[in-house]
C-alpha positions as CSV (number, residue, x, y, z in Angstrom):
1,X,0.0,0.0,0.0
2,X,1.2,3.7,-0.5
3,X,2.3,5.8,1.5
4,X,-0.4,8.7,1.6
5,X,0.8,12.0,-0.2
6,X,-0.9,14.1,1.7
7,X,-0.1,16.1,4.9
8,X,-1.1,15.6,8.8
9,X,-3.8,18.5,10.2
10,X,-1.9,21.2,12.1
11,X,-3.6,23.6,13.9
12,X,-1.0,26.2,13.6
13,X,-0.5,26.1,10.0
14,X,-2.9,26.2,6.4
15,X,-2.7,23.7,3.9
16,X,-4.9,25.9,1.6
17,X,-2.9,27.8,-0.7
18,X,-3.2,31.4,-0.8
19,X,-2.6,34.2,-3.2
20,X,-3.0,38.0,-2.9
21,X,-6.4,39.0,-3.8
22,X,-6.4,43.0,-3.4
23,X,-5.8,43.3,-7.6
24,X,-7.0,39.7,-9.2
25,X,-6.7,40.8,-12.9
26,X,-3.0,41.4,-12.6
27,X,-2.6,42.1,-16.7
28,X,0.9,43.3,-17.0
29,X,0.1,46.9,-18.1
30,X,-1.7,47.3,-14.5
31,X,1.8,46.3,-13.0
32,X,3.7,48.5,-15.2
33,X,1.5,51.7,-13.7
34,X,1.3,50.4,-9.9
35,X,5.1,49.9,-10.0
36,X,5.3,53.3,-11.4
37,X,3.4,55.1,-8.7
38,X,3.7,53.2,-5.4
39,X,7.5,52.8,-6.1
40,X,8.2,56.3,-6.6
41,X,6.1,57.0,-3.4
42,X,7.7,54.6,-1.1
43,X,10.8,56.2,-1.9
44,X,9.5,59.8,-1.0
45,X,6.5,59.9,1.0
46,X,5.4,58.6,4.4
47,X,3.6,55.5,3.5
48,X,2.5,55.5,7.2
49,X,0.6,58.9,6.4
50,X,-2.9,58.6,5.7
51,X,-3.0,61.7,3.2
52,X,-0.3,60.0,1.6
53,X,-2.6,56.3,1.7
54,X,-5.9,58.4,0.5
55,X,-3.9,59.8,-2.5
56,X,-2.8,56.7,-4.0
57,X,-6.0,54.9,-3.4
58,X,-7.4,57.9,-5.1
59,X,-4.9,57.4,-8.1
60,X,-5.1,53.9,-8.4
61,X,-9.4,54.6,-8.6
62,X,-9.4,56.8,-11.3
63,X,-7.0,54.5,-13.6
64,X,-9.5,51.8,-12.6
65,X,-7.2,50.1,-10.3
66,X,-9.2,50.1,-7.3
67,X,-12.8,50.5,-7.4
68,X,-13.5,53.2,-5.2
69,X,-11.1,55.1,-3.3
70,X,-13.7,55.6,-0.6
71,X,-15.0,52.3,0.0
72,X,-12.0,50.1,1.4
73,X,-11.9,48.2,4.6
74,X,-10.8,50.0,7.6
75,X,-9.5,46.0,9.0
76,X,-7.5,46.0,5.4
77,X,-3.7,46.5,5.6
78,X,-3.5,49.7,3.4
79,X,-1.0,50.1,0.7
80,X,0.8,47.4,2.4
81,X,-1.1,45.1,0.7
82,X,0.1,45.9,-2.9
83,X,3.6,46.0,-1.7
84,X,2.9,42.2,-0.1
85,X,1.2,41.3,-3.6
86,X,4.6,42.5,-5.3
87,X,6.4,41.2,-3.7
88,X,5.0,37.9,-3.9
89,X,5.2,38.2,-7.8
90,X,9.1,39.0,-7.3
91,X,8.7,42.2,-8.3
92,X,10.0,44.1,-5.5
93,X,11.8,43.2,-2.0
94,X,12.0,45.3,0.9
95,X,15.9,45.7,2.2
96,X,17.5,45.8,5.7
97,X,17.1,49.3,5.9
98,X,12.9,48.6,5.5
99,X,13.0,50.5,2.1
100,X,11.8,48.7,-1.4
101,X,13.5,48.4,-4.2
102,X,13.2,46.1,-7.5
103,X,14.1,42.9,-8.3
104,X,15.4,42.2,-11.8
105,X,12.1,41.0,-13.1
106,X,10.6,44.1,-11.2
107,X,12.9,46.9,-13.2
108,X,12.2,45.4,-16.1
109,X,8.3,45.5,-15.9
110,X,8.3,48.6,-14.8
111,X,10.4,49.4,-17.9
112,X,8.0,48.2,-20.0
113,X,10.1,45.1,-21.5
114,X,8.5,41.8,-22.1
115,X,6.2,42.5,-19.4
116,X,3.8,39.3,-20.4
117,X,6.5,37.4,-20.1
118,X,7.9,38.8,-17.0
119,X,5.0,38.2,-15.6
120,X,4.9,34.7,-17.2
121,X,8.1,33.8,-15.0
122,X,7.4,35.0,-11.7
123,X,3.9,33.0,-11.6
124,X,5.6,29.7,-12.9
125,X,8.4,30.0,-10.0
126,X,6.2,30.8,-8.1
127,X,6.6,28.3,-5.2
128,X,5.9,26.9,-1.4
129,X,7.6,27.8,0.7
130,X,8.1,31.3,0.2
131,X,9.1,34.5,2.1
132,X,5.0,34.6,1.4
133,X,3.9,31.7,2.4
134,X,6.2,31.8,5.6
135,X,4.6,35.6,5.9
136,X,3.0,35.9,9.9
137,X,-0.7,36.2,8.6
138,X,-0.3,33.6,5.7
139,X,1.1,30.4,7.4
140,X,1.2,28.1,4.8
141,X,2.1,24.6,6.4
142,X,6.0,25.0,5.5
143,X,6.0,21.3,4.4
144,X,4.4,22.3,1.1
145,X,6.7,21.9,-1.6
146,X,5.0,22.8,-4.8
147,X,4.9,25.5,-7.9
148,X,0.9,25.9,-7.7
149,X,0.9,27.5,-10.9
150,X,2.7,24.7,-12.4
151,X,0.8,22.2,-11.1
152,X,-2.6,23.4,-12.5
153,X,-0.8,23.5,-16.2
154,X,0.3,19.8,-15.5
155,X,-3.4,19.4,-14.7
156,X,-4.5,21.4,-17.7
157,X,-2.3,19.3,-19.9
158,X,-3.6,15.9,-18.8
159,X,-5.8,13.9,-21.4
160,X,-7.8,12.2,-18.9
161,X,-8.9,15.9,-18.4
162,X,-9.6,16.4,-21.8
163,X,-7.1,19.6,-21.6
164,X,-9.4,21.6,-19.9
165,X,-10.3,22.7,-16.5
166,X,-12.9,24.9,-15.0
167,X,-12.2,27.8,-11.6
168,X,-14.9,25.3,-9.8
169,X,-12.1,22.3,-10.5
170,X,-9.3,24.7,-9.5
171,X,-10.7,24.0,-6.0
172,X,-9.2,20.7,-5.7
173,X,-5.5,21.5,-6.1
174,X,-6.1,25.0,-3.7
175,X,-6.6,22.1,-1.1
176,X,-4.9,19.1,-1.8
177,X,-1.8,20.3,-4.2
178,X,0.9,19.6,-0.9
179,X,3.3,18.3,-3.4
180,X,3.6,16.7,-7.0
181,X,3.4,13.3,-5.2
182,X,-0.9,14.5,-4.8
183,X,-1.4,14.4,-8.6
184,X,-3.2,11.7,-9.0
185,X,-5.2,12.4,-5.9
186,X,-6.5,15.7,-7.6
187,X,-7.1,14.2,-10.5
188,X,-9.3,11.7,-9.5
189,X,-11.1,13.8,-7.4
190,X,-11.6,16.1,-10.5
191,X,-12.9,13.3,-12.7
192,X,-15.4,12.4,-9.8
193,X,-17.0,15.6,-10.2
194,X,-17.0,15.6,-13.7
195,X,-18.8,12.2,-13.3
196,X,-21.6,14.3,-11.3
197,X,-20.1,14.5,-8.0
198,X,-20.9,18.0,-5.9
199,X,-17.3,19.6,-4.9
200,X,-18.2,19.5,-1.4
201,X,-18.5,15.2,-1.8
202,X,-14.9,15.1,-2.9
203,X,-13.5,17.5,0.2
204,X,-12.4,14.6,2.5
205,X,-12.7,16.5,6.2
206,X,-14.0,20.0,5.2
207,X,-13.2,21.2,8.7
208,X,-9.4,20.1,8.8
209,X,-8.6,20.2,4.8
210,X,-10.2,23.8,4.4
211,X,-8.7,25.2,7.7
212,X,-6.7,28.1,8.0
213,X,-5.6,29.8,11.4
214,X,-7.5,33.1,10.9
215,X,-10.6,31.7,9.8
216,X,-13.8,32.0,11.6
217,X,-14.6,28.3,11.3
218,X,-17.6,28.5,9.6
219,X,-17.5,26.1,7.2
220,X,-19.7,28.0,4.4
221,X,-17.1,31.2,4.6
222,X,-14.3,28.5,4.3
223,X,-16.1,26.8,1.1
224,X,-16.2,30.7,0.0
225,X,-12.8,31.4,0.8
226,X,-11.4,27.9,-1.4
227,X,-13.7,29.0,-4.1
228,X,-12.3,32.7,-4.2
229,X,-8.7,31.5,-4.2
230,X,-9.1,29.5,-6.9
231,X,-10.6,31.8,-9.0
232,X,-7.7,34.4,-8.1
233,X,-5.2,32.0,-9.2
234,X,-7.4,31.1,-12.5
235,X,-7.6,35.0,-12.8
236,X,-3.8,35.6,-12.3
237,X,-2.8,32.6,-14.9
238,X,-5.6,34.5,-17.5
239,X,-3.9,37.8,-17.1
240,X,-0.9,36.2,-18.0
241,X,-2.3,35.0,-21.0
242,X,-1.4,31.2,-20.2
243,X,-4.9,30.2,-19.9
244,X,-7.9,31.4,-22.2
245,X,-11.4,30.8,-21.7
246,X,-12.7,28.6,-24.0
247,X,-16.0,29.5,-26.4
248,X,-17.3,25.7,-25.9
249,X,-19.2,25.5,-22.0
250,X,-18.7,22.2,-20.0
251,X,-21.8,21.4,-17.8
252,X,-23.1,25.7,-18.0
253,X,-19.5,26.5,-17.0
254,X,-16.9,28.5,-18.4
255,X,-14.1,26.4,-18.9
256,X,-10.1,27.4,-19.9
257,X,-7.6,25.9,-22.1
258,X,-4.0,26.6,-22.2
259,X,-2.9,29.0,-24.4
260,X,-0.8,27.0,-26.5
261,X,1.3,29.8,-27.8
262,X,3.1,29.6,-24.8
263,X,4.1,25.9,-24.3
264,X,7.7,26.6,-24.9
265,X,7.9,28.8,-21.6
266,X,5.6,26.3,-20.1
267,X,8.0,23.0,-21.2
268,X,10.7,25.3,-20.0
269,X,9.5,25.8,-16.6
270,X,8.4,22.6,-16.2
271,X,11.9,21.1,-16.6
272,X,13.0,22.7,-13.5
273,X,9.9,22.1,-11.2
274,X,12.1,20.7,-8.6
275,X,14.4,23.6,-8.2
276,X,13.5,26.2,-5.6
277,X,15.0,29.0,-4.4
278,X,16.2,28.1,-0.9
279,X,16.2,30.1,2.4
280,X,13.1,31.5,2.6
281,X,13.4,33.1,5.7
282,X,16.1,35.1,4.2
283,X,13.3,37.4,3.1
284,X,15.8,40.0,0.7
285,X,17.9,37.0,-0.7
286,X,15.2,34.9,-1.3
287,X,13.3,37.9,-3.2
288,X,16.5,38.7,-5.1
289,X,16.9,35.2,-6.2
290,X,13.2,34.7,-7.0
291,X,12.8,37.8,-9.4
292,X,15.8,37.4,-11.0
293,X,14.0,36.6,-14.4
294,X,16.6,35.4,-16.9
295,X,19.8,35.9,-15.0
296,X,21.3,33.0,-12.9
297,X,21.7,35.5,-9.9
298,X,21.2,39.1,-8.5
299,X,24.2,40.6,-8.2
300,X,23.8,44.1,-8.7
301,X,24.9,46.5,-6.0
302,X,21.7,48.4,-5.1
303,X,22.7,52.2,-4.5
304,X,19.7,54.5,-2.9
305,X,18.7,56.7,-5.3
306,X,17.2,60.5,-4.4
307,X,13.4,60.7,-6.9
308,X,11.9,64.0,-7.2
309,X,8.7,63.3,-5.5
310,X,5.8,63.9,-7.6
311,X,2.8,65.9,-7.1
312,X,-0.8,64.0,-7.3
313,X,-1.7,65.6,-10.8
314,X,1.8,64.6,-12.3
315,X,1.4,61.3,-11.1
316,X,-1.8,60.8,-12.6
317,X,-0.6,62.2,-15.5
318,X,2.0,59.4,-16.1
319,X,-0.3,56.5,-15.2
320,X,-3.0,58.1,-17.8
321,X,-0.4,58.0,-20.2
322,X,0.6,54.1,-19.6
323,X,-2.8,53.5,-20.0
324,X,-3.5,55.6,-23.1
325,X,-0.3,54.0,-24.8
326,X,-2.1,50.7,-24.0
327,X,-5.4,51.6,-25.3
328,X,-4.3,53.5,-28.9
329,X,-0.9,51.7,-29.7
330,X,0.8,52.7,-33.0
331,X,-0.6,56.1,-32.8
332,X,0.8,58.6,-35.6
333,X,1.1,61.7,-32.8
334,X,0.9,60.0,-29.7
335,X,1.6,63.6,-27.7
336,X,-0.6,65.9,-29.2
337,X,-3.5,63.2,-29.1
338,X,-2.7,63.0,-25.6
339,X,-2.5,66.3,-24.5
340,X,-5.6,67.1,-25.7
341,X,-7.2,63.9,-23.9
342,X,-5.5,65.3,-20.5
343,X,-6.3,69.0,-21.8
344,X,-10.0,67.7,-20.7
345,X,-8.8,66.9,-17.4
346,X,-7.5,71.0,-17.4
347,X,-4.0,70.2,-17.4
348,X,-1.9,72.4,-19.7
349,X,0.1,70.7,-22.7
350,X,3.7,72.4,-21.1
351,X,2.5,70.1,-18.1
352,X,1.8,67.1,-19.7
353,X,4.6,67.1,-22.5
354,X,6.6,67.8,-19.2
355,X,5.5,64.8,-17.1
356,X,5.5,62.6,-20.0
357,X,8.7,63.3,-21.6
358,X,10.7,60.7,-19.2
359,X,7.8,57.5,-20.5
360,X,7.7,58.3,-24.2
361,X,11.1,56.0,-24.4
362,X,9.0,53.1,-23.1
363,X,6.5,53.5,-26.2
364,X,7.8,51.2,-28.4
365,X,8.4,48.3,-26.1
366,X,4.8,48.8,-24.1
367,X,3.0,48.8,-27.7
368,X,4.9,45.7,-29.0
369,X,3.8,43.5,-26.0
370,X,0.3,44.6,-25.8
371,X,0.2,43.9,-29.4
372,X,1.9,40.4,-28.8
373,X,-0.7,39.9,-25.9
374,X,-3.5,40.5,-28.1
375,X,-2.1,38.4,-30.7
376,X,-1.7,35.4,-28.3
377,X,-4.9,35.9,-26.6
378,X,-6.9,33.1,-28.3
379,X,-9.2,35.0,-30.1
380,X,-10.3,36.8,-26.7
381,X,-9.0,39.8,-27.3
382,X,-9.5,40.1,-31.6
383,X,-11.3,43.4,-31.2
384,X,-8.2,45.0,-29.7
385,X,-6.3,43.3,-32.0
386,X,-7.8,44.7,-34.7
387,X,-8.0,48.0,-33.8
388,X,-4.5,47.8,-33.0
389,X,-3.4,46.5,-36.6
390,X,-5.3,49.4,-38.1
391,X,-3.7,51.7,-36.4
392,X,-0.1,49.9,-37.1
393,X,-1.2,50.0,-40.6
394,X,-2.2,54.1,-40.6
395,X,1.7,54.3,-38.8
396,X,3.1,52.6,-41.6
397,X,1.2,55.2,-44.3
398,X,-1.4,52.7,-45.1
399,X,-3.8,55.7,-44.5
400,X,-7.2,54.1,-45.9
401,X,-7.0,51.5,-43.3
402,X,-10.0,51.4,-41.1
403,X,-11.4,48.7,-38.9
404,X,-15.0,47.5,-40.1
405,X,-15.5,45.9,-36.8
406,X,-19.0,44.2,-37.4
407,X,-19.9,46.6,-40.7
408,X,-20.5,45.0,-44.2
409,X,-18.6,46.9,-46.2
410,X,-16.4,46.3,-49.5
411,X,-12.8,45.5,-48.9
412,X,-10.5,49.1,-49.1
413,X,-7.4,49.0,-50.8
414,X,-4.4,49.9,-48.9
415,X,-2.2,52.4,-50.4
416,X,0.8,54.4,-49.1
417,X,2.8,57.4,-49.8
418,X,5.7,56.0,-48.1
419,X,8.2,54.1,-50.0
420,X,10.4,50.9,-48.3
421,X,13.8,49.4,-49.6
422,X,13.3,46.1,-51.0
């Protein structure tokens, strides 16, 4: 007989995973703008302060961030919270001297390169234990050793699942993924619900397998809590454009596929499922070595730098503008377009040419990967990615282009005045 895969109840710890939930749609271009604000503001502000707590939450509303700048919960942890979730992406990592600063993979997003893929990394490394998982209000059991994230794509790509898998099935590794040795487990537990099972007739001892330390015990708001997890990681996996959701429905329920446009960073990752970045409780190193992205180590020698701190209206300005670069890639006059769209907001075109001077070098790189992300999307984002092309087209001198969207119309002929070596 086997020896059973899974681990003993302790009181003290969670077997449940756990993810950040404060931002679920992570896309990329959201990190690039949130690493652009709350980085500069750590460096200069109070973060303790709650004018300086009311203004970002304000700024991170009107960019559509966070819902409502008013309504957030006065038990929450503040801005602390988005620092926790960067940091448990490997974006950023707080030094000795309690400041932030960014990891490898963290400069880079910021900096608008391969951003999707960045964020492509950090979620298949990501791994228990971790300085997160470790953290003094997560308490993952520390005798989980897994890469959740890979785990469900091993899942995803089993046949005997028929290579889908729906946020309700997501469930089962969220409880009983302790370590690759529980695959089988979860599958079969997956194919019983599939064979018309309820989820909560394949949870073994709901009161010890959904327990976590800081839960109230009832067992309906741990059922809810499972459920939400799981759909955070299926939510963090989509915006990384790894999983799609497919058109087909299994059983009324929206099920997701892998985006198979990515199975060579997948494969890649997969490969190296048993090596983790050790010494977790070495919260800087381990950050370090866990956003490292594609170098073998950290070894740059972090110097503090002195930012300019930013006034509210400039910093809006900027995170407009990342989001306005996202929104009309390929634009023929990108700056004049855009101060008149901020001219709305009564800012003057000296201020906003100003401000935005410093991003327009990112331009290029931001447009290429959100075109790339459309592209890759699986058909969920063709809208965008036609409107992009049009535009790509119109910078090119194809100035007839025009998207048709939905319109009968007879095909237009695409001329240029500009001329091309052959």
């Amino acid at each position: 007989m086997s020896e059973n895969p899974l681990l003993s109840f302790d009181k003290n710890t969670r077997r449940v995973w756990m993810f950040p939930r404060n931002i679920r749609n992570i896309e990329p271009w959201k990190l690039h703008q949130i690493l652009t604000v709350l980085m500069e503001y750590v460096q200069t502000s109070d973060m303790s302060s709650q004018k300086v707590q009311d203004l970002l939450y304000s700024i991170l509303a009107s960019i559509g961030i966070k819902r409502d700048a008013m309504l957030r919960d006065p038990k929450s942890g503040g801005m602390r919270t988005y620092f926790a979730q960067l940091e448990c992406l490997g974006l950023v990592y707080k030094t000795s001297k309690k400041s932030y600063e960014f990891t490898i993979a963290g400069e880079m997003m910021r900096d608008g390169i391969e951003p999707q893929k960045v964020l492509q990394f950090a979620l298949l490394r990501h791994q228990y234990p971790s300085s997160y998982s470790n953290g003094q209000n997560i308490k993952i059991d520390q005798r989980i050793k897994i890469k959740p994230f890979i785990f469900i794509l091993m899942l995803l790509h089993d046949e005997r699942l028929a290579a889908y898998i729906t946020s309700e099935e997501i469930q089962i590794p969220v409880i009983y993924g302790h370590n690759y040795n529980c695959y089988e487990a979860c599958l079969t537990k997956i194919l019983e619900m599939r064979a018309g099972k309820d989820f909560s007739q394949v949870v073994d001892n709901p009161s010890d397998d959904l327990y976590t330390p800081r839960g109230s015990g009832i067992l309906r708001l741990a059922y809810n809590n499972v459920s939400d997890i799981a759909n955070t990681a299926k939510n963090y996996l989509q915006a990384a454009g790894l999983l799609i959701c497919d058109l087909q429905k299994a059983s009324g329920k929206e099920r997701y596929v892998f985006n198979e446009a990515f199975e060579d960073v997948y494969i890649s990752e997969l490969e190296k499922k048993d090596e983790y970045v050790r010494y977790p409780e070495n919260k800087e190193s381990f950050q370090r070595a866990y956003g490292r992205y594609d170098k073998a180590k950290d070894t740059r020698v972090i110097q503090p730098k002195k930012r300019k701190q930013s006034s509210g209206a400039e910093t809006l300005i900027q995170l407009k503008c990342i989001e306005y670069m996202k929104d009309n890639p390929f634009s023929s006059d990108f700056v004049a377009e855009y101060c008149n769209e901020m001219g709305t907001y009564g800012f003057s075109k000296d201020l906003v040419t100003e401000v935005i001077n410093p991003l327009l070098a990112r331009k290029a790189t931001l447009e290429e990967s959100v075109y790339l992300e459309y592209a890759n999307s699986g058909g969920v984002k063709a809208t965008e990615f036609e409107k992009a092309t049009t535009s790509l087209l119109k910078s090119l001198g194809f100035n007839r282009a025009i998207w048709i969207g939905n319109k009968k119309t007879r095909p237009v002929r695409l001329e240029t005045t500009k001329t091309y070596n052959q």
